[in-house]
C-alpha positions as CSV (number, residue, x, y, z in Angstrom):
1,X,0.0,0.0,0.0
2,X,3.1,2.2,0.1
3,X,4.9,3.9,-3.0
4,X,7.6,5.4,-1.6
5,X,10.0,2.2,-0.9
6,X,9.9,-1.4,-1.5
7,X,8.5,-4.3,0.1
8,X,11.8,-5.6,0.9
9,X,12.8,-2.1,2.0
10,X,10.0,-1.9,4.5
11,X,10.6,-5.0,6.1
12,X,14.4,-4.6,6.6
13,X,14.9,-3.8,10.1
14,X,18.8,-2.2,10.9
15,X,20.5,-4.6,13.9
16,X,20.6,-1.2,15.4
17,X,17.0,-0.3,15.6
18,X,16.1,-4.0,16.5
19,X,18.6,-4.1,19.6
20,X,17.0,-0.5,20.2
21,X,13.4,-2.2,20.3
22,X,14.1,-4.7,22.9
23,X,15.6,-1.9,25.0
24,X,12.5,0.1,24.9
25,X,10.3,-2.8,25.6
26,X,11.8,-3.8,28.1
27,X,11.8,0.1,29.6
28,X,7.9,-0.1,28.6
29,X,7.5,-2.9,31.4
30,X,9.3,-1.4,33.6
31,X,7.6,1.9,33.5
32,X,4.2,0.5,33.5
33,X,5.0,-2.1,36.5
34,X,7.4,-0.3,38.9
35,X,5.4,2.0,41.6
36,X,2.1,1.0,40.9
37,X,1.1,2.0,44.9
38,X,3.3,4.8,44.5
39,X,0.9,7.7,42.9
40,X,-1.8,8.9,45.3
41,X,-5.0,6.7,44.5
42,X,-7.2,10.1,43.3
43,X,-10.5,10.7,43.1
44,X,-11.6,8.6,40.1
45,X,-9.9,5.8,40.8
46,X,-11.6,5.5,44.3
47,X,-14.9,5.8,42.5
48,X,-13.7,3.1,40.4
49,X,-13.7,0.8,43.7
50,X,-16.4,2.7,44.8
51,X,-18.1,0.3,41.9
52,X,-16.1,-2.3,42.8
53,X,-18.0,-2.5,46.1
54,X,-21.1,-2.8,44.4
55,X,-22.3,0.1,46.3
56,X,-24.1,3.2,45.3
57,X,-22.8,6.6,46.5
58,X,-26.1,7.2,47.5
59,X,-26.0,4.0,50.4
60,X,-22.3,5.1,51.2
61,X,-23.2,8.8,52.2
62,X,-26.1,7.1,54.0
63,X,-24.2,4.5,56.1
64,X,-21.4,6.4,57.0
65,X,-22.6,10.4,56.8
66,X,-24.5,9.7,60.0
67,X,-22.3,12.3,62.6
68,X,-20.8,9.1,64.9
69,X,-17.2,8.5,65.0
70,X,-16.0,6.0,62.6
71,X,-13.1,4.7,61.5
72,X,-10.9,4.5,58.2
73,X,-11.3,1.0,57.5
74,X,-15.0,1.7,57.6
75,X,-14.5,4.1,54.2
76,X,-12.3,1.3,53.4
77,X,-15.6,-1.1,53.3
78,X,-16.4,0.4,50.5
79,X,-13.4,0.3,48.5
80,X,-13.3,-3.6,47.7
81,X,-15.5,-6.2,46.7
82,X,-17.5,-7.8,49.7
83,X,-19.7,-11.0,50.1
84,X,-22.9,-8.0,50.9
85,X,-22.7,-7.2,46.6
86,X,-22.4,-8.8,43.5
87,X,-21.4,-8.0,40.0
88,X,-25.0,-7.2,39.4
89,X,-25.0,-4.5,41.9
90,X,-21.6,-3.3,40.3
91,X,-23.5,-2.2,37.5
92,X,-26.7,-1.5,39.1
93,X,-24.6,1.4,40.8
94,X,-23.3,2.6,37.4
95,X,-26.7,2.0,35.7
96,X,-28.1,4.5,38.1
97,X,-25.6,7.3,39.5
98,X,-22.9,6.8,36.1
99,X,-24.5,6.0,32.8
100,X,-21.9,7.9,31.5
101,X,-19.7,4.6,31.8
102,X,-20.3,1.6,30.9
103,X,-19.8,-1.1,33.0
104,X,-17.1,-3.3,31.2
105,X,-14.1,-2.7,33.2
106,X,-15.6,-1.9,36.0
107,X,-16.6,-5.6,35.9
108,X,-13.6,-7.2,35.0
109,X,-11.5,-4.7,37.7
110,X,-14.0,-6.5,40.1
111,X,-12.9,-10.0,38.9
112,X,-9.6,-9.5,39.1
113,X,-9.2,-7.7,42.9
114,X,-11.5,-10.8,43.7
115,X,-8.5,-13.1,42.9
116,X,-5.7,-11.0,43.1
117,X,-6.5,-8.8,46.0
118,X,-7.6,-5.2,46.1
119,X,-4.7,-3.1,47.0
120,X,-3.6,0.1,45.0
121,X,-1.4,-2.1,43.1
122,X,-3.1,-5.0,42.4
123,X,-6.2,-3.2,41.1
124,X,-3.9,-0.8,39.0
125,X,-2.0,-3.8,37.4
126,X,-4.9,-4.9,35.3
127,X,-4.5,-1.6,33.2
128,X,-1.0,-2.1,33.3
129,X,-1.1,-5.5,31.4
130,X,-3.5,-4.0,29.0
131,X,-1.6,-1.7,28.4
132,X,1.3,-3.8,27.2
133,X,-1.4,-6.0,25.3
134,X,-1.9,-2.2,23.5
135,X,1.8,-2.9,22.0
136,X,0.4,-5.8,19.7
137,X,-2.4,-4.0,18.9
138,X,-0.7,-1.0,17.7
139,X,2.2,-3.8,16.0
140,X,-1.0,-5.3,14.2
141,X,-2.9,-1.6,12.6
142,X,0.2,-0.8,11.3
143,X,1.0,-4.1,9.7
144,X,-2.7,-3.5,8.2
145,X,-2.0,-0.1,7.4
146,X,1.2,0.4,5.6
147,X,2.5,-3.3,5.1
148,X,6.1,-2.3,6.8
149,X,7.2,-3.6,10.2
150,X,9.8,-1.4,10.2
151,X,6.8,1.6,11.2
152,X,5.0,-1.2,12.9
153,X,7.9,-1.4,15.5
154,X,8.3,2.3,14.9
155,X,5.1,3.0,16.4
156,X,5.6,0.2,19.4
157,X,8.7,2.1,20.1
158,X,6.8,5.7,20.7
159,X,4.0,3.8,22.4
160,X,6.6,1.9,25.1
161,X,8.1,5.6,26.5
162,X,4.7,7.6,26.0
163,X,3.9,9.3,29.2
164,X,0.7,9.3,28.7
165,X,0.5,5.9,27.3
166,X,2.2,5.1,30.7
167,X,0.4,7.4,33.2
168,X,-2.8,5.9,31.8
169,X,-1.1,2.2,32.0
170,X,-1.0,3.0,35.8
171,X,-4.6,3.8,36.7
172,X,-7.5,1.9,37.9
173,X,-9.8,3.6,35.1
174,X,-11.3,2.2,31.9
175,X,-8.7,3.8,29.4
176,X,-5.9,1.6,28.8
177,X,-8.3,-1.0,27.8
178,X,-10.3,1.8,25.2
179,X,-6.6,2.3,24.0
180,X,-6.7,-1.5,23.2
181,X,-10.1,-1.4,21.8
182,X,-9.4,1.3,19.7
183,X,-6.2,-0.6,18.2
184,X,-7.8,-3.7,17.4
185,X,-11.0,-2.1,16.4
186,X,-8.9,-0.6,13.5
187,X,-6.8,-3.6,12.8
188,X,-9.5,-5.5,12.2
189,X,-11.5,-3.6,10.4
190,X,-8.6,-3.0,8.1
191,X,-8.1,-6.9,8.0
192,X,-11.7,-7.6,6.9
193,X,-11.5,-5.2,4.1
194,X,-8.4,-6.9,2.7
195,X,-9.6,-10.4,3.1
196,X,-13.5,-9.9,2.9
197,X,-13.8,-12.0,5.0
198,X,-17.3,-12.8,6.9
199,X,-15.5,-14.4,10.1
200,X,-13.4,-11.3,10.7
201,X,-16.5,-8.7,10.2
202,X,-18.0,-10.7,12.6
203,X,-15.6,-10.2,15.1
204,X,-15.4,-6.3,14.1
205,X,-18.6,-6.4,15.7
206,X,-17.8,-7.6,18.3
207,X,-14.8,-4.9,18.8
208,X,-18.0,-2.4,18.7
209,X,-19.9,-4.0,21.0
210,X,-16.6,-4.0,23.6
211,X,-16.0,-0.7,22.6
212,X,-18.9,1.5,23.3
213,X,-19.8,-1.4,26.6
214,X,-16.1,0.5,27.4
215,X,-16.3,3.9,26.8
216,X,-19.3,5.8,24.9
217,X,-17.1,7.7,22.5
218,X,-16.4,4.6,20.8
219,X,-19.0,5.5,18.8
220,X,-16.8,8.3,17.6
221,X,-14.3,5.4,16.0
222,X,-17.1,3.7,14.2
223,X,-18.4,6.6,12.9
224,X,-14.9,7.3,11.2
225,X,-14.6,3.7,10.1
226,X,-17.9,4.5,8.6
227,X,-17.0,7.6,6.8
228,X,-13.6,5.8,5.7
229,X,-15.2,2.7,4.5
230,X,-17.9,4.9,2.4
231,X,-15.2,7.0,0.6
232,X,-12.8,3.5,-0.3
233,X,-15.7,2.6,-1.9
234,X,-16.4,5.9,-3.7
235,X,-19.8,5.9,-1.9
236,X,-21.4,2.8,-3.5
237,X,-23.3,0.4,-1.6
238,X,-20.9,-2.9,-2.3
239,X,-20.4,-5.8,-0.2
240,X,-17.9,-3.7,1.8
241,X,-20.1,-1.3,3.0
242,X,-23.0,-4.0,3.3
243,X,-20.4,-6.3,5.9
244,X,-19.8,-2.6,7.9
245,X,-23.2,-1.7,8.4
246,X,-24.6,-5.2,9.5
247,X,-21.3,-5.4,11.9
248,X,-21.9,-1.8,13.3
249,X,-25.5,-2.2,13.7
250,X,-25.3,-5.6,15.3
251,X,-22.7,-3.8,18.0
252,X,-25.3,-1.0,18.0
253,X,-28.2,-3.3,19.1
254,X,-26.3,-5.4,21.5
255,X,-25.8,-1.7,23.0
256,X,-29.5,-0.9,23.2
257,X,-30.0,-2.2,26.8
258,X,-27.4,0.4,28.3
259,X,-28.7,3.2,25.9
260,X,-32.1,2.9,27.7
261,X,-29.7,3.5,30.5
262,X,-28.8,6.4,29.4
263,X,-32.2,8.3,28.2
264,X,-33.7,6.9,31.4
265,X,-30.6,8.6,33.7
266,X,-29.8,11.4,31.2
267,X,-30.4,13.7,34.4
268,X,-28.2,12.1,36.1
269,X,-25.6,12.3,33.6
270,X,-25.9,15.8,33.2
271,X,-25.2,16.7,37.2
272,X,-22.2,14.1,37.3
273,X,-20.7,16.2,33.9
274,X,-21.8,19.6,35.2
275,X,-18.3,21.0,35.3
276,X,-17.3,19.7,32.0
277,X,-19.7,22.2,30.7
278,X,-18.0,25.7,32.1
279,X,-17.1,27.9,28.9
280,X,-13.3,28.2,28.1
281,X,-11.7,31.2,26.1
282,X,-10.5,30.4,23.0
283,X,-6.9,31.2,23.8
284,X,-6.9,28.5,27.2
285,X,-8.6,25.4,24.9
286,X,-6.0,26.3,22.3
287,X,-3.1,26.1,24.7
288,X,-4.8,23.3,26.8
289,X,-4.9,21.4,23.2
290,X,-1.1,22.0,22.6
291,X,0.1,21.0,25.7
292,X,-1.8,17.4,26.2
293,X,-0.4,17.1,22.3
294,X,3.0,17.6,23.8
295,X,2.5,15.1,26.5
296,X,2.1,12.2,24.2
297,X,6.3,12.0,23.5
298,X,7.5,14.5,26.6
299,X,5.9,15.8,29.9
300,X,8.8,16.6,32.2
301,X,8.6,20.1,32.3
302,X,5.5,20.1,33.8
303,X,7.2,17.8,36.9
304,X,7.0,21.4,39.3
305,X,4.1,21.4,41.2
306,X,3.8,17.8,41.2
307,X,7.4,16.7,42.2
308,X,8.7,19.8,44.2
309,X,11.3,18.3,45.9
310,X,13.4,17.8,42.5
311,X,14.8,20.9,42.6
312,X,15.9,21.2,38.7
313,X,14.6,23.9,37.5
314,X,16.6,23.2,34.3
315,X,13.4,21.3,33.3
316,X,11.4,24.0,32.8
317,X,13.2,24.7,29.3
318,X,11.6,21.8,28.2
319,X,8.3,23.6,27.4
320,X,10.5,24.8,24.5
321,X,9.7,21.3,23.2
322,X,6.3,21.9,22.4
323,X,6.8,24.2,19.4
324,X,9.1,21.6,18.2
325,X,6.5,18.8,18.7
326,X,3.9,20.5,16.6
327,X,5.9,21.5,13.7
328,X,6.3,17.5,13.5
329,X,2.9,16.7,14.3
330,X,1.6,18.5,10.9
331,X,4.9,17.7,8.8
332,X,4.2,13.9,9.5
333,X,0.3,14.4,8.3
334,X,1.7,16.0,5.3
335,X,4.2,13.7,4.5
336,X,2.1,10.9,5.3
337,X,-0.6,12.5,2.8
338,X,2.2,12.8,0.1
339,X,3.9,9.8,0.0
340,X,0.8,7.2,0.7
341,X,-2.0,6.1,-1.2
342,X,-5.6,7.1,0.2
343,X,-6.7,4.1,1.9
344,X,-3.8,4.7,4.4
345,X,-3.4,8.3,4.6
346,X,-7.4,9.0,4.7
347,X,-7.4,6.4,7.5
348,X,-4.7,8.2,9.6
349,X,-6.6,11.4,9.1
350,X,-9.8,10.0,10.4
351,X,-9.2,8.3,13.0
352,X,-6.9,11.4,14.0
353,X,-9.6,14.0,13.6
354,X,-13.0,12.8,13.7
355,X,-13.0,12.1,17.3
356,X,-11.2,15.0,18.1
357,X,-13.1,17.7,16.0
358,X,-16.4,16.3,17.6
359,X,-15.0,17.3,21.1
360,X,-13.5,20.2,19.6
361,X,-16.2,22.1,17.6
362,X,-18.9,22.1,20.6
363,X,-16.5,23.1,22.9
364,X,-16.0,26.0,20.5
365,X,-19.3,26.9,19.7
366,X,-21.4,25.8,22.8
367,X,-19.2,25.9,25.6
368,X,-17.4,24.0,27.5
369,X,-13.9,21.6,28.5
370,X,-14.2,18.0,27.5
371,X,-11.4,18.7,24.5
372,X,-9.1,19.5,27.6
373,X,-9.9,16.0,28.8
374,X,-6.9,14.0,27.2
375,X,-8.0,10.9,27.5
376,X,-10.9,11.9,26.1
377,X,-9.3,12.0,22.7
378,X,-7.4,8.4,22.6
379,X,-8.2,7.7,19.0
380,X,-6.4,11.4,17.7
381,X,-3.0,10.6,19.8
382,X,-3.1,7.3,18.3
383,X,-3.3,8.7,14.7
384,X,-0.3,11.1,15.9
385,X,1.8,8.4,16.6
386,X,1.0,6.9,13.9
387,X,1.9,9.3,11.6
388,X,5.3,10.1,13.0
389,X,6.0,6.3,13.2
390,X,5.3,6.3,9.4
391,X,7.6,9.6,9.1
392,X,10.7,8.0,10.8
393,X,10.3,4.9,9.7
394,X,11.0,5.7,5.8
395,X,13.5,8.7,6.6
396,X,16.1,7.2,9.0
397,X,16.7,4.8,6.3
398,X,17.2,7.1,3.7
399,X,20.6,6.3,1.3
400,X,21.4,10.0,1.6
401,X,23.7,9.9,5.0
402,X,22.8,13.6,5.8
403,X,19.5,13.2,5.9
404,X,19.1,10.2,7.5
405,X,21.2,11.0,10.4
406,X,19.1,14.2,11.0
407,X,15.8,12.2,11.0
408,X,17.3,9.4,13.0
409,X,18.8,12.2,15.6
410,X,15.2,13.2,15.9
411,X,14.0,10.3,16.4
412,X,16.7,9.7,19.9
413,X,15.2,12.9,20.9
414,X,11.6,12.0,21.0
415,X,12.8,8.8,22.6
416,X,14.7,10.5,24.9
417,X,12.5,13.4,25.9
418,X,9.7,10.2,27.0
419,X,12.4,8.3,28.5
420,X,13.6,11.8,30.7
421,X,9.6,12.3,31.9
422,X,9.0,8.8,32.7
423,X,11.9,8.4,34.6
424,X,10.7,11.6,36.6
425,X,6.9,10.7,36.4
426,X,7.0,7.3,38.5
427,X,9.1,8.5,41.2
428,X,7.0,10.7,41.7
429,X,3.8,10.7,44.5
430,X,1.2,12.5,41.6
431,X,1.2,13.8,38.3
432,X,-0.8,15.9,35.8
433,X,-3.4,13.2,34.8
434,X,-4.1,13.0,38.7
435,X,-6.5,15.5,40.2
436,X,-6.2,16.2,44.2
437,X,-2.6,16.5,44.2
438,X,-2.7,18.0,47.8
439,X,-3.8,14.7,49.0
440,X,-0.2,13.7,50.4
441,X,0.2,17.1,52.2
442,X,-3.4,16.7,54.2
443,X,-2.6,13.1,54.7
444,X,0.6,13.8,56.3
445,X,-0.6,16.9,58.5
446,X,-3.0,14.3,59.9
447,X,-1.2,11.4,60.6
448,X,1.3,13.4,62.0
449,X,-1.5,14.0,64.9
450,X,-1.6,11.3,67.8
451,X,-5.0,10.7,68.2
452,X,-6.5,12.7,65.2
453,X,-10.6,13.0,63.9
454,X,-11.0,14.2,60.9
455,X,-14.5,16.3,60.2
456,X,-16.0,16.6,56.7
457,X,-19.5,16.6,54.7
458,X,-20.5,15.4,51.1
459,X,-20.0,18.7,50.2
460,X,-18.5,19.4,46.1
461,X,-16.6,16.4,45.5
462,X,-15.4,15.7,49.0
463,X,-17.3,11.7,49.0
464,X,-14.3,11.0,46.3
465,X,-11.6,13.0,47.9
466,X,-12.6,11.3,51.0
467,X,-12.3,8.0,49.8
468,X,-8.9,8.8,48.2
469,X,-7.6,9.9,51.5
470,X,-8.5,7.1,53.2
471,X,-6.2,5.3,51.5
472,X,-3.7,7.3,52.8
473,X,-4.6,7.6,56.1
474,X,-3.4,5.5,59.2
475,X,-5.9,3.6,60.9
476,X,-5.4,5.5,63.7
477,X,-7.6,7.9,62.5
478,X,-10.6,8.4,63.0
479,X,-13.3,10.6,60.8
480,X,-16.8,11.9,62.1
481,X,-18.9,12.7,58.8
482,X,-22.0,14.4,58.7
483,X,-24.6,15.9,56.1
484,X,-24.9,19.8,55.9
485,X,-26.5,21.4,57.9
486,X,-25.8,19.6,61.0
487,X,-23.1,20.5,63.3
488,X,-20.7,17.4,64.6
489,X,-20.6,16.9,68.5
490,X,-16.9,16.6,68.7
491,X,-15.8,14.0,71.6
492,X,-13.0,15.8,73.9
493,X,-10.8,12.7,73.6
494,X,-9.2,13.6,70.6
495,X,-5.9,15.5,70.2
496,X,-6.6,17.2,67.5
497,X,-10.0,17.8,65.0
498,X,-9.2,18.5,61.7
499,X,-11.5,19.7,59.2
500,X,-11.9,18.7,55.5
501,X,-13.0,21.2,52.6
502,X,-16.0,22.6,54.5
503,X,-19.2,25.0,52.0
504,X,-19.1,28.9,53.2
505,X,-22.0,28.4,55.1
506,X,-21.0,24.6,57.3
507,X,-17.5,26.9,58.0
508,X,-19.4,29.7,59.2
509,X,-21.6,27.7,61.4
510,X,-18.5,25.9,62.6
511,X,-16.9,29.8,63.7
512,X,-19.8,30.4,66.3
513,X,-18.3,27.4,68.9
514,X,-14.8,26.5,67.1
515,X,-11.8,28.6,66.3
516,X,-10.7,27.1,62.6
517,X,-7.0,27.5,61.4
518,X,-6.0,26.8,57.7
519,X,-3.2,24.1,57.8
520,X,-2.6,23.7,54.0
521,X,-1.3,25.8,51.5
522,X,-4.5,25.2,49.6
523,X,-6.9,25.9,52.5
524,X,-8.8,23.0,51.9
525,X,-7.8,21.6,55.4
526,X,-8.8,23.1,58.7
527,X,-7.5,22.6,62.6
528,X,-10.6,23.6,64.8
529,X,-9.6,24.8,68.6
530,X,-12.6,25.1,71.3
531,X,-12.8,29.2,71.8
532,X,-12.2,29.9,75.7
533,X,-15.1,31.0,77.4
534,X,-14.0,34.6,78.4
């Protein structure tokens, strides 16, 4: 499918490049599988188990909002799977307070904690080996795609030291497996074209069905197969486009049961995404959009507020990077577009743009953030890499020596630049993917406390932040949780009462009987002191 070289050409592979490949694996693993506990388990993630438990957050503010004194482990109830729920109530709780996701994972997360444990680790490590399942996935498009393992391996190579690729590899959310999805999804698809085959469109619906029960912008991906498969066949209806729509509508159908889900909940959707929804200048989405570009091949500059104790402020001339990263972004789409026929290039430029204009354009026009969301856009880094895989692929083999030591110079430097923020990223206790970064600092002001109770209310997002700390606390202490607008009868025995991201008004009524220090540099934690009676 590609003019520019030879068959033979493609599939040569320099001894250099191959011994490269196993070092970069071999990093890949390591990266993904080292310091799994080490990140602070955020907010998401603890909704994740949240699900795990089978319960609702409805039951949990219930059962443990109540104003007595309880413990940690009691949050901790609520963070693995218990003999009280079953799968079924796993997504029964997603059904009703999350339609937004579908409950794949979220079910097979539950499996595996059931027989590997539920520590931070062990429920993290299920994306991690999807996520090194992603490297024959990507291997197998690009084998489809451009018939040259030499940008097959190209593109497992960018995909090993991706930060994000990484970051995402190490989180107890549904993303490294949509990353998969999305990779096989295409391969396949690709594969049943070629062969026509009627056992591999079959299983293309299957990748549907897995898909959008995974993520709901899936349906983003088969709507750019759809579009791509329409324009190879110059928009006839042939047994090509026949084999897509029967595969794509059967995934559609086998859907139906959640998307009554969804219509029935669509309330419910809208409060949980609420904040997704607040209106952006043009200026912040277009830097937001060319700094999570950026973080696909280098993120080390942005290592400051999340790692402050590596005092190198050298890094921060890395942000120079970004240019640099662009410029090749759109020369590798217009290289690819020049040197390839349609069926590859047009592919590339769906799946790369399709999902991301549909974020994009509403965001512009209506309002809003989800564009920000990286991981929201899977299916467009994937196309990225793609393209630059193709790029370097064909240049650092060039026969003019010049030019192919330039392109194979920039091709150590992307390497290196995801090497550099890897190695700073999992050292590190949070990163940029992670909200709650603060969570370490409030966890060690209270633990640092002998006897310590901690006070809070479901107030904002404080029932996930809650559950996040709680995986950092020590059992020692203890937490007294109540529902605005009562005020907590605080025991006397404790050495010190803390006080957890309080409304205006619950800190106000807390002023009448308690004197209420900020202890955090983000006065989101309180210390409250009994005034003397004068």
């Amino acid at each position: 499918m590609i003019d520019r070289k030879s068959k033979n050409a493609e599939s040569f592979i320099p001894t250099w490049l191959q011994f490269l490949i196993i070092v970069l694996l071999t990093l890949g693993i390591f990266f993904r599988f080292v310091n799994l506990d080490r990140k602070v388990y955020w907010h998401d993630e603890s909704h994740t188990s949240l699900r795990i438990s089978g319960y609702t957050k409805r039951e949990f503010v219930q059962q443990i909002f109540h104003g007595r004194i309880v413990s940690v482990e009691s949050i901790q109830k609520y963070q693995r799977p218990n003999s009280e729920k079953t799968v079924i109530n796993t997504i029964n709780s997603l059904a009703v307070e999350e339609p937004q996701h579908p409950p794949l994972y979220y079910v097979l997360v539950r499996f595996w904690t059931q027989v590997f444990g539920n520590s931070v680790a062990a429920t993290r490590s299920l994306s991690a080996i999807i996520g090194l399942l992603a490297f024959v996935g990507i291997y197998w498009l690009c084998i489809e795609l451009f018939q040259s393992s030499i940008t097959a391996w190209m593109s497992v190579i960018f995909l090993t030291v991706s930060p994000f690729h990484v970051l995402y590899a190490q989180e107890a959310r549904q993303f490294s497996l949509w990353t998969l999805i999305i990779l096989l999804s295409s391969a396949v698809l690709l594969r049943a074209i070629r062969l026509q085959s009627k056992r591999l469109w079959g299983i293309y619906a299957v990748t549907v069905v897995l898909g959008l029960y995974t993520f709901l912008f899936s349906g983003l991906l088969a709507i750019a197969h759809g579009i791509y498969v329409f324009i190879i066949e110059r928009l006839r209806f042939t047994k090509t486009v026949k084999y897509y729509l029967v595969a794509t509508s059967t995934g559609i159908l086998a859907f139906v049961p959640w998307i009554l889900i969804i219509i029935n909940h669509s309330s419910e959707i809208d409060r949980t995404t609420a904040s997704a929804q607040t209106r952006q200048s043009i200026s912040a989405l277009v830097s937001g959009w060319m700094v999570n570009l950026s973080c696909l091949f280098g993120d080390f500059w942005r290592y400051e507020p999340y790692y402050p104790e590596l005092s190198l402020p050298i890094l921060r001339w890395g942000r120079f990077l970004i240019p640099l990263i662009l410029i090749l972004v759109v020369y590798s789409f217009i290289f690819i577009y020049r040197h390839t026929r349609q069926r590859v290039w047009l592919f590339v430029f769906l799946l790369s743009g399709l999902p991301a204009l549909a974020l994009i354009l509403p965001d512009l026009i209506i309002g809003g953030k989800l564009s920000l969301r990286a991981r929201y856009v899977i299916p467009c880094y994937l196309g990225v890499q793609i393209a630059i895989a193709y790029l370097l692929s064909v240049q650092i083999i060039l026969p003019k020596l010049l030019m192919r030591k330039f392109w194979q110079l920039v091709m150590v430097g992307i390497i290196s630049t995801g090497i550099l923020s890897c190695a700073i990223s999992f050292q590190a206790q949070t990163w940029w993917t992670k909200g709650g970064h603060a969570s370490y600092q409030i966890a060690h002001i209270i633990n640092q406390a002998i006897k310590p109770v901690l006070v809070s209310s479901p107030y904002s997002l404080n029932i996930g932040d809650l559950m996040s700390l709680s995986h950092l606390l020590n059992p020692q202490v203890q937490m007294q949780l109540v529902i605005e607008p009562a005020i907590p009868n605080i025991p006397d025995s404790f050495s010190d009462v803390f006080l957890f991201n309080p409304s205006k008004q619950f800190k106000s009524d807390l002023e009448g009987k308690y004197k209420l220090t900020a202890v955090d540099q983000n006065r989101r934690l309180w210390r409250l002191e009994t005034k003397s009676v004068p």
